[in-house]
ZAMARGU-4260 file (C-alpha; in steps of 0.2 Angstrom, whole numbers, plus 5000, padded with zeros to 4 digits):
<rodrens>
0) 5650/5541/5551 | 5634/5553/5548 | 5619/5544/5540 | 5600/5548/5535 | 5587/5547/5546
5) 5570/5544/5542 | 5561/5556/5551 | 5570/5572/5548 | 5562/5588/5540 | 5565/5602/5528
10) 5581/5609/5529 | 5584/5628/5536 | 5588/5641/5527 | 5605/5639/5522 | 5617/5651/5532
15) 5629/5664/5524 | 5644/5658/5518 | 5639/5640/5517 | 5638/5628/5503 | 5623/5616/5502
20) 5622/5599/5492 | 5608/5588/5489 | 5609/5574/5480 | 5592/5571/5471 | 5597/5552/5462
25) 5610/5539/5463 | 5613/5538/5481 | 5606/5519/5486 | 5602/5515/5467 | 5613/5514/5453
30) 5606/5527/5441 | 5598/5541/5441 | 5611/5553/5447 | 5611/5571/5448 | 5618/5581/5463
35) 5612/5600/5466 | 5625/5611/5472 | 5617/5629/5479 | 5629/5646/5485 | 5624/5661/5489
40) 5605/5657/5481 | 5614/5651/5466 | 5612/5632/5461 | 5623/5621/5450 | 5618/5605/5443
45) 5629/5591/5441 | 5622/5577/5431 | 5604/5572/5427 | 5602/5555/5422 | 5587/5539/5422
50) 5587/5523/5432 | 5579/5509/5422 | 5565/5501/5430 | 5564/5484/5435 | 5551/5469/5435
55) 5541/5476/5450 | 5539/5493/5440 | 5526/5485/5426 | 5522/5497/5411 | 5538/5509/5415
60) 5549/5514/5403 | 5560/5529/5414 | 5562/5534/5431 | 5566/5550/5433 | 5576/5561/5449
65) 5562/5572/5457 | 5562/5590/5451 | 5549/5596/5465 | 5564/5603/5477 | 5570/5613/5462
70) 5553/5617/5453 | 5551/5634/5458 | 5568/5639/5458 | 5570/5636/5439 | 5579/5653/5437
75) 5592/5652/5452 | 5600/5635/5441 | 5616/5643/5433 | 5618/5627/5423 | 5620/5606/5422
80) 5637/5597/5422 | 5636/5582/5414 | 5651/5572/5418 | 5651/5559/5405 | 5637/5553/5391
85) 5631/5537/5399 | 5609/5539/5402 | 5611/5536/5420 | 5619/5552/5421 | 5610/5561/5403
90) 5594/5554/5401 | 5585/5563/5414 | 5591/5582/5404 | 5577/5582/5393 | 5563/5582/5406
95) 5573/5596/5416 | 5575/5605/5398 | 5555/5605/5396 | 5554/5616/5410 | 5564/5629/5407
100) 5574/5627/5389 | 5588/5640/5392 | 5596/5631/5405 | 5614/5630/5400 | 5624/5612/5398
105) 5642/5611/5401 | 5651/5594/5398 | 5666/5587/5385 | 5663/5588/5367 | 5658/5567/5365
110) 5644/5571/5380 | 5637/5586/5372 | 5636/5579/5357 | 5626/5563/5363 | 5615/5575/5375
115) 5611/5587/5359 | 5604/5573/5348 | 5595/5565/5362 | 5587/5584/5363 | 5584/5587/5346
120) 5571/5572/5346 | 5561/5580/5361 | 5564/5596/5348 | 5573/5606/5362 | 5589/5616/5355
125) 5600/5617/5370 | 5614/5630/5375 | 5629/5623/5378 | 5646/5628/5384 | 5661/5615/5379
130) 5674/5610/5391 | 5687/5598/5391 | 5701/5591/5406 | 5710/5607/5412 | 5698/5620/5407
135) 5693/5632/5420 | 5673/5642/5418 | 5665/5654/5431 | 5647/5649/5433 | 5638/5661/5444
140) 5648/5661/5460 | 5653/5642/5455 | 5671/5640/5448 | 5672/5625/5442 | 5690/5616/5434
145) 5688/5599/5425 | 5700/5585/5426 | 5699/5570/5414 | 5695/5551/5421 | 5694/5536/5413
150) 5680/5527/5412 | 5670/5516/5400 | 5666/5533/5387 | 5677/5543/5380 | 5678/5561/5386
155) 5673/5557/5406 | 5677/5571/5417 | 5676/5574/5434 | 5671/5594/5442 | 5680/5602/5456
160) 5668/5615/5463 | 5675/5630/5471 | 5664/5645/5481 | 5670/5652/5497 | 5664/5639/5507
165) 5679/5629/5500 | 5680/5618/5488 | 5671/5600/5482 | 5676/5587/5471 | 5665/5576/5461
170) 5673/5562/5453 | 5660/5557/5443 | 5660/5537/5434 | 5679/5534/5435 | 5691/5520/5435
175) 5710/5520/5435 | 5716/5508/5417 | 5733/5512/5415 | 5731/5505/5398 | 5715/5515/5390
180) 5712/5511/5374 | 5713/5530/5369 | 5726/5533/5380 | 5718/5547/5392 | 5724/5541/5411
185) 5715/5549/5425 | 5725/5565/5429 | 5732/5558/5446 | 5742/5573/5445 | 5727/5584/5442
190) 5720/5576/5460 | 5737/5579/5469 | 5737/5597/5465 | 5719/5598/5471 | 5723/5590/5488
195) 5737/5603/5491 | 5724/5618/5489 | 5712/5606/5499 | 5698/5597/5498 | 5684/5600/5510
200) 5670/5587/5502 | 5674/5574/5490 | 5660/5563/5483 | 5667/5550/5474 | 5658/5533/5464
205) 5655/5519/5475 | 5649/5507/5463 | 5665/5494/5464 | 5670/5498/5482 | 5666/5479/5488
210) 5677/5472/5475 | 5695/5472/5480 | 5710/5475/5469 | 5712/5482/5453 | 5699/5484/5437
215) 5708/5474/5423 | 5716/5487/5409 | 5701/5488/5396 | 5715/5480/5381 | 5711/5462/5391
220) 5696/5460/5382 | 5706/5459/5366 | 5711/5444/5365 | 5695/5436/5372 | 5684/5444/5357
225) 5699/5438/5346 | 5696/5419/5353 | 5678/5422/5351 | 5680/5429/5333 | 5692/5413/5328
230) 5680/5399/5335 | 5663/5406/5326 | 5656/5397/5312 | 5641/5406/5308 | 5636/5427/5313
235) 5642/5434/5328 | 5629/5446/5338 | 5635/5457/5350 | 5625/5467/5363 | 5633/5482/5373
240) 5626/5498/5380 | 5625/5512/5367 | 5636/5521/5372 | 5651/5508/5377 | 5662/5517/5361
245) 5679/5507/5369 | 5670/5490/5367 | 5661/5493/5352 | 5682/5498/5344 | 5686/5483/5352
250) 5673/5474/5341 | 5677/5483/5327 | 5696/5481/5325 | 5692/5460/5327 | 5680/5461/5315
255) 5692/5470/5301 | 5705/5457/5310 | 5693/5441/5305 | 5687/5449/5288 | 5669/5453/5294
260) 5658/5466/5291 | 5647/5475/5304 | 5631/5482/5306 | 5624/5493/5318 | 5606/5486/5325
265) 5594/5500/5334 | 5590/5519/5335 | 5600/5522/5349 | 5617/5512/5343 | 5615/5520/5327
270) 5616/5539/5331 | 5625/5538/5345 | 5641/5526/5335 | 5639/5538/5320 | 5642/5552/5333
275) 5658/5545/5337 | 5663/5538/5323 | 5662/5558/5317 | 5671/5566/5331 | 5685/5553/5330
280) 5682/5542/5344 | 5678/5530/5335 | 5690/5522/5322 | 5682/5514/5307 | 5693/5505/5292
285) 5684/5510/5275 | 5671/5497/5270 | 5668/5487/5288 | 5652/5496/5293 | 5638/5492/5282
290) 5616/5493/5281 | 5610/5479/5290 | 5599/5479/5275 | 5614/5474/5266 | 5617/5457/5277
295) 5607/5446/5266 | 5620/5447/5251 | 5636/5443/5266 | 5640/5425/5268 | 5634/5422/5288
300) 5651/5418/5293 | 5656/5438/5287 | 5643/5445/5297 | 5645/5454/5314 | 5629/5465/5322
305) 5629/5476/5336 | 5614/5480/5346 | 5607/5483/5364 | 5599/5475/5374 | 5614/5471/5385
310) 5604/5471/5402 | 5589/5460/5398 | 5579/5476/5394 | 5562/5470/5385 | 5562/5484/5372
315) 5578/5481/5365 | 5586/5472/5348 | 5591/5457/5359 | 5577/5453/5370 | 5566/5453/5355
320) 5578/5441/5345 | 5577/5429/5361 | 5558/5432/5358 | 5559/5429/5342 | 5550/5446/5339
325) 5563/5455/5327 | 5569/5454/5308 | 5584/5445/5313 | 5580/5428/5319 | 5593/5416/5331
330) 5599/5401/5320 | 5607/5387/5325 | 5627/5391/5327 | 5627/5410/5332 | 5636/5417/5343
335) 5629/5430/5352 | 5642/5439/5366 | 5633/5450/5381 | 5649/5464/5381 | 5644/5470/5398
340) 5642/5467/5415 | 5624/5464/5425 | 5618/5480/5432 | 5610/5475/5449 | 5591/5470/5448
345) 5593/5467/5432 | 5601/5447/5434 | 5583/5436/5431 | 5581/5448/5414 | 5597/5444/5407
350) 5595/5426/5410 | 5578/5426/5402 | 5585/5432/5388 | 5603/5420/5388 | 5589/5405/5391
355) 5579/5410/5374 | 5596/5414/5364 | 5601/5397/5367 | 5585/5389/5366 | 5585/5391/5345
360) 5604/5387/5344 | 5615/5402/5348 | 5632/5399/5358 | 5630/5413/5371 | 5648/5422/5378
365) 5644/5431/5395 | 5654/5439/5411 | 5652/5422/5417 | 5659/5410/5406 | 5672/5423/5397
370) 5681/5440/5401 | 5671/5447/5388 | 5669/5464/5399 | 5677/5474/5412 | 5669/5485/5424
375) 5672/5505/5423 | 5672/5508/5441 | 5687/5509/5449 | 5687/5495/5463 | 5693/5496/5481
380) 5712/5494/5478 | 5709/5510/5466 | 5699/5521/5479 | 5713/5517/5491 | 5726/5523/5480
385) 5714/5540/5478 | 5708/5543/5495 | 5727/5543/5498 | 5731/5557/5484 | 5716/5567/5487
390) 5717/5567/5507 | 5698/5573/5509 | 5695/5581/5523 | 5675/5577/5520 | 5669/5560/5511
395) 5654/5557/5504 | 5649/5540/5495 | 5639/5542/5479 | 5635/5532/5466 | 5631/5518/5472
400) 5617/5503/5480 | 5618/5507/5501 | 5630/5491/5502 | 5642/5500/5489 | 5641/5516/5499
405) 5644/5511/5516 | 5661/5499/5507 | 5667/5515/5501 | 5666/5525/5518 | 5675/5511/5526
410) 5689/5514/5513 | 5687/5533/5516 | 5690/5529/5537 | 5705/5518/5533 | 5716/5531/5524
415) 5712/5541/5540 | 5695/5552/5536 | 5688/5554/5553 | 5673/5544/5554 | 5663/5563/5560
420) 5667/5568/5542 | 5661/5555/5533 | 5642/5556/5529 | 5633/5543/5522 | 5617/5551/5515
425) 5603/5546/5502 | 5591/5553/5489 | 5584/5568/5493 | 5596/5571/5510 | 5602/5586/5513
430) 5621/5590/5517 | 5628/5608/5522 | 5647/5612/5522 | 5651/5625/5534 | 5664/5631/5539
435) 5674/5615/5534 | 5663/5601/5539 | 5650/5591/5531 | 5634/5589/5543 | 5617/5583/5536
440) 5605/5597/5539 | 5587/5590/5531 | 5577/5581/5518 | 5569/5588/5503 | 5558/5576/5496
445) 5567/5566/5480 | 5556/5549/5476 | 5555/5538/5459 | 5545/5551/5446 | 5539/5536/5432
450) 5540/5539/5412 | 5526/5529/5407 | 5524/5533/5386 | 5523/5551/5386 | 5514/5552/5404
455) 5527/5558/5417 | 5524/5560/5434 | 5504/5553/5432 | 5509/5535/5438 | 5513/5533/5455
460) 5515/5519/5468 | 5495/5516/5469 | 5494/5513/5452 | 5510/5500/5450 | 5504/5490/5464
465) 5485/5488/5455 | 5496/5483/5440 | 5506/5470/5449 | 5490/5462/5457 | 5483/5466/5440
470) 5498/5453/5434 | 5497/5442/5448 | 5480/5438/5452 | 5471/5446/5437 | 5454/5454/5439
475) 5437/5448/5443 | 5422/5461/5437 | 5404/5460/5445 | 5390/5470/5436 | 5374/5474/5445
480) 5357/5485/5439 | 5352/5493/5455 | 5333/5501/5457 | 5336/5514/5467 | 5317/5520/5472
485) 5315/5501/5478 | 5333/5492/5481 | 5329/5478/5472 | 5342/5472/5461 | 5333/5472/5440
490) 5349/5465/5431 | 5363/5453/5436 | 5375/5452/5446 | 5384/5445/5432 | 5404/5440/5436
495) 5417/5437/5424 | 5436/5435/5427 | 5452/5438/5416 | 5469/5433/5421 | 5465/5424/5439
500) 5462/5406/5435 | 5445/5405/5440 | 5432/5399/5429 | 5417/5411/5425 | 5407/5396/5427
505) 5414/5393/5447 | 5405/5409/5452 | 5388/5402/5453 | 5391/5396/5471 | 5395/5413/5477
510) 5380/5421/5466 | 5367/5418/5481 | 5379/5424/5495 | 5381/5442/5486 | 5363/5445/5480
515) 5358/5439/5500 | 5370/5454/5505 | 5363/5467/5493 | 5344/5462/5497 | 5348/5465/5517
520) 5358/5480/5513 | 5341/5487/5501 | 5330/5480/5519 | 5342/5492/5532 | 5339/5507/5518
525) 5358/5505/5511 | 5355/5507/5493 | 5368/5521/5488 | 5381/5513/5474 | 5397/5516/5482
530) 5394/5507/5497 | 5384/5493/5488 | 5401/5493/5477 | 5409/5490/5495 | 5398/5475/5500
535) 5400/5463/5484 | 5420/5470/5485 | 5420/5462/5504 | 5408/5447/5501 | 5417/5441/5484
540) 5433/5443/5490 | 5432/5434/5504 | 5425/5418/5497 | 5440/5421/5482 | 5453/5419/5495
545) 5443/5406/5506 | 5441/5395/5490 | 5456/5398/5480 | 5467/5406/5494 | 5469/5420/5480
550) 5467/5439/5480 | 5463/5446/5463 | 5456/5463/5460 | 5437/5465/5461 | 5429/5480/5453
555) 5412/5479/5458 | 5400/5489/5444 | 5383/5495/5451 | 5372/5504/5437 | 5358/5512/5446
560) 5341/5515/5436
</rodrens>
C-alpha cells in the first residue's frame, strides 16, 4: 500500500492522457471533504464541505478546505458535485462561490435545494444543473453518471467520473439499509454494471470500516422513539443534525402516533425541514407542526421540539438549554433524546451538555443507553459485499480519521486489490492515474483555513495557541514609562493579571528584580523599547514559572517619553 510522506514536493506537471486527483479535505478527519479531479487542464470538483472545530480551536466557528492549490485556476473549474446535502460536504460552497460566483453546482434536487438557501444568505445566486440516480452530464472532458445510495439524507448520490484516462468512482456518504425509510436502495446493480466497464480508481467512505457487520435498517429506530414517546410524562426534546430528514420523519410519525404536536427549534432546522417538508421528503399530517410560540397554550405532555445541538456544539438550541441560556428552560421530567451518533472529538462536549440536561431534571435518551440512532456509513461487512461487486482495480480510502482509512484498505486487499494499487493518501496529497494505476505523485498545500465571524483565512495556528495559553494561563500585563534621552524609568512598572490566578498584589516581590534589569540595561546603553519589552518578558516569566510553576502570557508595555 502507497501512503503520504512528509517530505514530498509539488507535483509535476501532469502528463497527457492522465488523470490527476487531489483530495483537498476529509482524508484523516471527518469533515471537510472536497476532492479535485483535473483532465486535460480542466478541473472537476466534487464536494466542498466544513469540518467543525473542536475545544483546542478557541473562538472558531468553520474550518474550511484550502483553496490556495485552486486560487488561480478559478476559470479551469467546469463545476462542483455535491454528493449529498450534509455541511461536511456543502458548507464549505459559499466560500468557493465568493470567489468566483458562476461556478456551476450539480447535485440531486434535495441537495441543491439546501445549498441554494444556504447561498442565498451569503446573497450569492448560484447556477445550478439538477441531476438525479441514472442521469448522464458531459462536464467539460468529465462525463459523469450518477447512481443513487442510501444514506442518512434523502437524495444521496454517488459520481462515476469518466475521461480517457479510465474511469473513477466516488461513492460518496453511503450505506447499504435494505429497508430505507423512503425506499431508495443503493443501485447495487448500477455498481455491477460499472465494474464490467471497469473501474480503475474507486475512492469509497471509510468512516465505519472498523465496525464489523451490518448497519441496522434505519426502521429499527421506530419502535425505540415509540418506547420513548409511551414512557414520557412531560415534553420531549429531540436534538438531531439538520439535515437528518429520516430521523426527524421518524419523530414526526410517533409524535402524530402519541397525539403530540411539534415544533421546529433553530434557523437551521427550520429552513432546511420546510425544504423538505416542500419537495415531499418530508411527510407531515395536517395540524402536527406548530410555532414554538404557540407551545405555551399545549399541555407539556403534547409537546415535542426539535432542535440541534446534537454534537455538544456551544452555539446551538441544546447546549444553550443545558446552559440555561435559551427561551426554553429544562424542567424537571423532560425527556430530551440526542438522535445521533458522536462525531469523533466531539465526546467530552456531548457529555458537557447530557451532564447539564440532567442536572435541572431531564431524563436524557443517547446512543449509549438506547438505539435511538444508527449510523449512515456502511460498515465493514457492507464494503466487503461492495469491493466484491465493484472489483476496483485501484482503491483509495476517503472519508475518514487515519484509523478508518487504513481499515478500509485492509478490506480493499482482502477482496484481492493488490496492495501496489491501493494508496492511502491525505489532505492535500496528490495521486495520478496513469495508464491504469494510481501512484502518488506530490503535495499541494491543503491545511485548516479558520472562519472566525466574518474573518476567514486571518486566524492561524499563532493566534489559536496565544488563545489557548490566553484560556490556560491567562495574561499578565507590565507597563513601564521609559526616558529615552536618560534610561531612567519615570512611571511604573505597574503589573496586573487577568485570568492566571495570581494576585495583583503578589507582584510586589518581583517589582525590584525587573526595575534592577531595566536600570543595568539603561547603564550598558540598551534603552530601545523592544528589547526592554524583551527583558521584563524574560525576567517576569521566569519568577511566574519558578513561584507558581505557571506560564501565562506576559505583554510587556514600554511608553517612551
Amino acid at each position: 500500500m502507497s501512503h503520504p510522506h512528509p517530505e514530498l514536493r509539488l507535483p509535476p506537471k501532469l502528463p497527457q492522457g492522465g488523470l490527476r486527483v487531489t483530495p483537498l479535505g476529509g482524508l484523516g478527519e471527518i469533515g471537510r471533504n472536497m476532492t479535485v479531479f483535473e483532465y486535460d487542464g480542466r478541473l472537476l470538483i466534487v464536494d466542498c464541505g466544513v469540518l467543525f472545530p473542536e475545544e483546542e480551536q478557541p473562538g472558531i466557528d468553520l474550518i474550511l478546505p484550502d483553496f490556495s492549490s485552486i486560487r488561480d485556476r478559478l476559470d479551469d473549474i467546469e463545476g462542483i458535485v455535491l454528493t449529498h446535502g450534509h455541511e461536511d460536504h456543502i458548507g464549505g460552497v459559499p466560500f468557493l462561490l465568493r470567489e468566483k460566483p458562476d461556478i456551476p453546482l450539480i447535485g440531486s434536487k434535495l441537495t441543491l435545494a439546501l445549498i441554494e438557501a444556504k447561498l442565498q444568505e451569503h446573497r450569492i445566486r448560484p447556477y445550478t444543473l439538477e441531476v438525479a440516480e441514472g442521469h448522464r452530464e458531459r462536464i467539460g472532458p468529465f462525463e459523469c453518471e450518477f447512481v443513487a445510495v442510501n444514506h442518512s439524507i434523502p437524495d444521496a448520490l454517488a459520481v462515476a467520473i469518466r475521461t480517457p484516462a479510465g474511469m473513477v468512482v466516488h461513492t460518496g456518504d453511503f450505506k447499504m439499509d435494505q429497508l430505507p425509510l423512503d425506499g431508495r436502495l443503493t443501485d447495487l446493480h448500477a455498481f455491477a454494471r460499472l465494474s464490467e466497464e471497469g473501474i480503475d480508481l474507486l475512492l469509497s467512505d471509510s468512516t465505519n470500516a472498523e465496525v464489523p457487520g451490518f448497519v441496522p435498517p434505519e426502521r429499527d429506530i421506530s419502535n425505540v422513539l415509540r418506547q420513548v414517546f409511551a414512557g414520557a410524562s412531560k415534553r420531549i426534546i429531540v436534538a438531531s443534525f439538520a439535515s437528518h430528514v429520516h430521523r426527524i420523519q421518524q419523530i414526526l410519525d410517533a409524535a402524530h402516533e402519541y397525539g403530540r404536536r411539534v415544533a421546529f427549534v433553530g434557523r437551521s432546522m427550520v429552513r432546511n425541514m420546510g425544504i423538505a417538508r416542500d419537495l415531499g421528503y418530508l411527510k407531515v399530517p395536517p395540524g402536527l407542526v406548530v410555532d414554538v410560540k404557540t407551545l405555551d397554550d399545549l399541555p407539556q405532555h403534547e409537546i415535542v421540539l426539535v432542535c440541534t445541538g446534537s454534537q455538544g456544539e456551544p452555539m446551538a438550541a441544546l447546549s444553550r438549554m443545558a446552559n440555561r441560556d435559551h427561551q426554553i428552560r429544562i424542567v424537571q421530567g423532560d425527556t430530551v433524546i440526542l438522535a445521533s451518533s458522536l462525531i469523533p472529538g466531539n465526546e467530552n462536549a456531548v457529555y458537557r451538555v447530557i451532564n447539564g440536561l440532567t442536572r435541572w431534571g431531564a431524563h436524557v435518551v443517547h446512543k449509549g443507553n438506547a438505539k435511538v440512532h444508527v449510523s449512515g456509513h456502511a460498515s465493514a461487512g457492507e464494503l466487503l459485499y461492495f469491493y466484491n461487486i465493484c472489483k476496483p482495480r485501484n482503491l483509495m480510502p476517503v472519508h475518514g480519521e487515519w484509523r478508518h482509512l487504513r481499515a478500509n484498505a485492509e478490506l480493499g486487499a482482502l477482496t484481492g486489490v493488490p496492495h501496489d494499487r491501493i494508496v492511502i493518501a491525505e489532505d492535500g496529497v496528490v495521486v495520478d492515474l496513469i495508464e491504469g494505476k494510481a501512484r502518488i505523485s506530490g503535495k499541494v498545500q491543503a491545511g485548516y483555513v479558520y472562519v472566525d465571524g466574518l474573518s476567514v483565512g486571518d486566524v492561524g495556528e499563532p493566534t489559536l495557541k496565544d488563545r489557548k495559553i490566553l484560556g490556560d494561563e491567562g495574561i499578565i500585563s507590565v507597563f513601564v514609562v521609559l526616558d529615552t534621552s536618560t534610561g531612567k524609568i519615570t512611571g511604573g512598572p505597574h503589573i496586573q493579571a487577568r485570568g492566571s490566578g495570581i494576585e495583583d498584589s503578589a507582584f510586589s516581590a518581583v517589582l525590584p528584580k525587573v526595575v534592577e534589569v531595566l536600570e543595568r540595561s539603561a547603564q550598558d546603553g540598551v534603552v530601545e523599547a523592544h528589547q526592554m519589552q524583551q527583558l521584563i518578558r524574560r525576567t517576569l516569566g521566569k519568577w511566574v514559572s519558578d513561584t507558581y510553576r505557571r506560564r501565562p502570557m506576559i505583554l510587556p508595555v514600554v511608553v517612551e517619553v
